[in-house]
N, C-alpha and C positions, 0 to 999 in steps of 0.2 A: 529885811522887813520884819518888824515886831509881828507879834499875834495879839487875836484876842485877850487872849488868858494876863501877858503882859501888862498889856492896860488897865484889867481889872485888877491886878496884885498893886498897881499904882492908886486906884481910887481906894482900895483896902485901907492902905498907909495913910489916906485922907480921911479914913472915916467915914462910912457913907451914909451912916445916921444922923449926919449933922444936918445934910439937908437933902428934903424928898426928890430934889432932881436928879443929886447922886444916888442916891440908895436905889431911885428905876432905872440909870444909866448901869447901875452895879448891877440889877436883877436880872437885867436885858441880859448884859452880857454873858451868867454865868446861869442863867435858867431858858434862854433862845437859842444861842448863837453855838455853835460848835466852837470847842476849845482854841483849839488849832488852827482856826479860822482865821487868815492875815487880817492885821490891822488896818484896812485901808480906809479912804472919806466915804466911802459908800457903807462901808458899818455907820457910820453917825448918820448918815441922810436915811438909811432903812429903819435905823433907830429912830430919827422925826416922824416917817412915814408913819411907821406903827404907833405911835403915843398920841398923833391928832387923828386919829381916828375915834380918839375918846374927848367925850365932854371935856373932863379934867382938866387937859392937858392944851385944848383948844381956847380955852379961860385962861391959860397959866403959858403962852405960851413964851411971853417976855422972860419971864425967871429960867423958864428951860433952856433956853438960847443963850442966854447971857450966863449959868452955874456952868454950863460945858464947854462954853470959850473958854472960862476960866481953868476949866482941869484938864484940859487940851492943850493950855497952853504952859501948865503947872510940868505936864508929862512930858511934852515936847523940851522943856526948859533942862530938864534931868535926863534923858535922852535923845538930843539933839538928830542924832542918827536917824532917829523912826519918822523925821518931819522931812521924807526925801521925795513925797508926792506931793501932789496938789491941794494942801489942806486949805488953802487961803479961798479954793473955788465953793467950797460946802458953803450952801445957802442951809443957817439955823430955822431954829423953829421958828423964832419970832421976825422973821423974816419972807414966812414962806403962808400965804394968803389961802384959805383953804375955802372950800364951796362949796355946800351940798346940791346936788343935782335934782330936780324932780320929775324930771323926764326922761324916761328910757331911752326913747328914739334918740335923746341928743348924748347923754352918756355914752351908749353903745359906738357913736361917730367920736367920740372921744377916745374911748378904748381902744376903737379899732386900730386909727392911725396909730397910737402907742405902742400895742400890740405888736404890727405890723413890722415897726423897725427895730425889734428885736429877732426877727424869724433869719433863719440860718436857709440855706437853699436846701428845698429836697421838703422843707416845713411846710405844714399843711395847718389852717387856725381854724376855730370853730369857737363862737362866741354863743351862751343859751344864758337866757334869765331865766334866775333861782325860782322867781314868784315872791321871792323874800327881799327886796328890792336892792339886790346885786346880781353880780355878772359872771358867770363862768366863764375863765376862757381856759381852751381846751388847746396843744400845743403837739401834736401829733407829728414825729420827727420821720426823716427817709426812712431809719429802721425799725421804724416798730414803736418806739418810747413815746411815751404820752405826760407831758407837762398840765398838771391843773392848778391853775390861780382862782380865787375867790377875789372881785371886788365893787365892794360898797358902791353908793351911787356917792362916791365923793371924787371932789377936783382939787387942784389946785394950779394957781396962777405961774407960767412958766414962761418968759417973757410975755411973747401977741399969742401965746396958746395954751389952753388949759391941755392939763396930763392930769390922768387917775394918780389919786394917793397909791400907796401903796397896797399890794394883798393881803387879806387877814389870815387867809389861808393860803398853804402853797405844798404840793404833794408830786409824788414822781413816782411813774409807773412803768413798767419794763413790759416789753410786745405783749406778753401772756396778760397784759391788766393786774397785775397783782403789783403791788407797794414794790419797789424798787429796794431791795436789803441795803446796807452799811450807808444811806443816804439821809439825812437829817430833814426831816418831813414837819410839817407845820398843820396846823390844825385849830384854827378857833373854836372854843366850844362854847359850855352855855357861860351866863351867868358871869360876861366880863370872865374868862378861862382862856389862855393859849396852854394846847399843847402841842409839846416839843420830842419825839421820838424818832425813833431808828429800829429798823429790823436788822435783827443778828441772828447768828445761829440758835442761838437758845431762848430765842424769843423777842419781844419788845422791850427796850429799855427806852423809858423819857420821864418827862421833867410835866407838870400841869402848873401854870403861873397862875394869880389872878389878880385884877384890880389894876388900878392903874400907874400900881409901883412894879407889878408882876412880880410881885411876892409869891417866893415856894409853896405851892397846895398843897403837892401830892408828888411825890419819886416813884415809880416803877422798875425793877428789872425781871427777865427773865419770865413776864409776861403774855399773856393771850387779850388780840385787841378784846375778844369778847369778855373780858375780866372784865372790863372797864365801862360801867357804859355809856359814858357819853360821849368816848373816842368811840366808840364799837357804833352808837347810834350818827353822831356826827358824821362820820365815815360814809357811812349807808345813806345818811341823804343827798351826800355830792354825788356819792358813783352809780345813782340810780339814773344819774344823767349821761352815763358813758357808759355803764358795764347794762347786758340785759340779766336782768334778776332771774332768769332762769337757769344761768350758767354762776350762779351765787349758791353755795353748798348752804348756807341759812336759813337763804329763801325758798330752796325748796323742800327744807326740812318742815320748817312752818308749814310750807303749803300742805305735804303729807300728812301731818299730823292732823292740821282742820278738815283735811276731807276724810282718813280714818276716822275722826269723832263724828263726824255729820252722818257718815254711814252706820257709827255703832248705838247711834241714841235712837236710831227707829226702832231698834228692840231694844229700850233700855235696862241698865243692871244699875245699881251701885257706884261700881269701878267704872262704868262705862260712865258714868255723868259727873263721878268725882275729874276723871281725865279730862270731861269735856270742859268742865268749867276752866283745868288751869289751862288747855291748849287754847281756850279762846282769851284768854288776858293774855295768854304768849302773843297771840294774832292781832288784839288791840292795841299790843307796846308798839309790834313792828308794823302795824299800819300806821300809828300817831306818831313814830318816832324814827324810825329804819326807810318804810318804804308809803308815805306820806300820797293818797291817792290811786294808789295803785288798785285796777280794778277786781284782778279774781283776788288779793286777798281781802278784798272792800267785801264780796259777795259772799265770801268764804265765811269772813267773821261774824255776817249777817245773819247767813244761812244756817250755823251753828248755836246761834243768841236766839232766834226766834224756835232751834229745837229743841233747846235744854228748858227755854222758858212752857213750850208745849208738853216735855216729859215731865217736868214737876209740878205743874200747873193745869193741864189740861187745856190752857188759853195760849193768845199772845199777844203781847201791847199793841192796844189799838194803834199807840202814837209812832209804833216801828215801822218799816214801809217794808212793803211786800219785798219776800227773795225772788229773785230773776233765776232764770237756768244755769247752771253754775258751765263756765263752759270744762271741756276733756280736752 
């Protein structure tokens, strides 16, 4: 069986700037996909999965369909040997009818059954909406390991059944909750971004695509997810729905840091309000960005903004709404 890496040293030879369905077939493969990763029909169908997820590609989906028969069957034609599965079964892109969903309740009955007939015995599933109109589903194994998929409120047409597109995001966590090391971890970010990394000993190494050729952004090695922050932020807002933020070393750094400030501005200094101000933009990235909702540091950031605005001002905005008891 071929690899990954093979097929793409074959699109190389073609040129993949000749035409934009190869040069995202070429990105896919050498900025997503693990090297070493066998070539089989389900690399091309995760690859459809993922490209109609975008406008682009949902417009464009005849050209896609038809440039990859073609270099599939260019590759095959010079390595006869790597055409020993079922490639004739891959339904292309412009073959595969997509639908966006606008009801949860009926998505969720979509997911489920889908979900369901991937689970191994001893699997345990848990499905939660984001609020951001997709679906967590959460894949809790007999020992411990915890699978989380990200997805959209899309379908598509699969004989008499709709089946979810594919995940934008896909992550793997070992009993203790923490990222699963030497495991190729997926991660949507903002602004049309996938990133693509692995925990290793010396840190994070991955790959940030973007657009909808998933063109190289950004490389990393030997990294800390918090270098980065819209893996570091990204991150923080799926596992707020599985890990509790009190057993997160971030979250409660924040938190110490907002109620130290909130205690030092009743007598305030100088130093004590220079600090308060940057610990409350820490407080306001990680409530708008990390930890989205969340109550004590909702009351925290409050409680802290209405006391820096009383220490230099002597007032506080009318328009701000009273602090609550912070709770202990």
């Amino acid at each position: 069986m071929t690899s990954v890496t093979q097929f793409a040293q074959h699109l190389m030879k073609l040129d993949p700037h000749r035409t934009p369905t190869r040069q995202c077939l070429y990105n896919y493969l050498k900025h997503i996909l693990d090297p070493i990763e066998p070539f089989t029909p389900s690399v091309i169908e995760d690859f459809y999965q993922r490209c109609l997820h975008l406008d682009y590609w949902r417009q464009n989906a005849r050209e896609l369909g038809e440039h990859v028969r073609k270099d599939l069957a260019s590759y095959f034609h010079q390595q006869p040997e790597a055409k020993d599965l079922d490639w004739d079964q891959i339904r292309h892109a412009d073959e595969i009818q997509v639908l966006s969903i606008h009801k949860e309740s009926d998505f969720l009955q979509i997911l489920e059954a889908s979900e369901n007939k991937r689970l191994q015995k001893g699997d345990r599933l848990k499905l939660m909406p984001t609020g951001n109109h997709s679906i967590l589903s959460m894949v809790l194994s007999e020992v411990g390991t915890l699978e989380v998929r990200v997805y959209p409120f899309m379908a598509f047409i699969s004989g008499a059944q709709l089946s979810p597109l594919g995940p934008t995001s896909h992550l793997f966590y070992n009993s203790k909750l923490e990222l699963m090391p030497h495991v190729r971890q997926t991660l949507e970010g903002s602004l049309l971004t996938v990133i693509c990394f692995s925990l290793e000993e010396d840190g994070i190494h991955g790959v940030i695509s973007r657009g909808h050729a998933f063109q190289k952004f950004e490389s990393f090695i030997k990294s800390k997810t918090s270098d980065h922050f819209d893996l570091f932020s990204q991150l923080k807002k799926l596992e707020r729905f599985f890990i509790d933020p009190q057993s997160d070393p971030y979250y409660r750094e924040i938190i110490s840091a907002l109620e130290q400030s909130c205690l030092r501005i009743k007598a305030p200094t100088p130093l004590s309000l220079q600090m308060g101000e940057k610990n409350l933009r820490k407080g306001q990235s990680a409530l708008k960005n990390a930890f989205p909702g969340d109550r004590l540091l909702k009351l925290l950031v409050t409680h802290l903004d209405l006391g820096l605005q009383q220490a230099k001002y002597g007032k506080t905005d009318s328009k701000t709404p009273p602090t609550e008891q912070i709770p202990r």
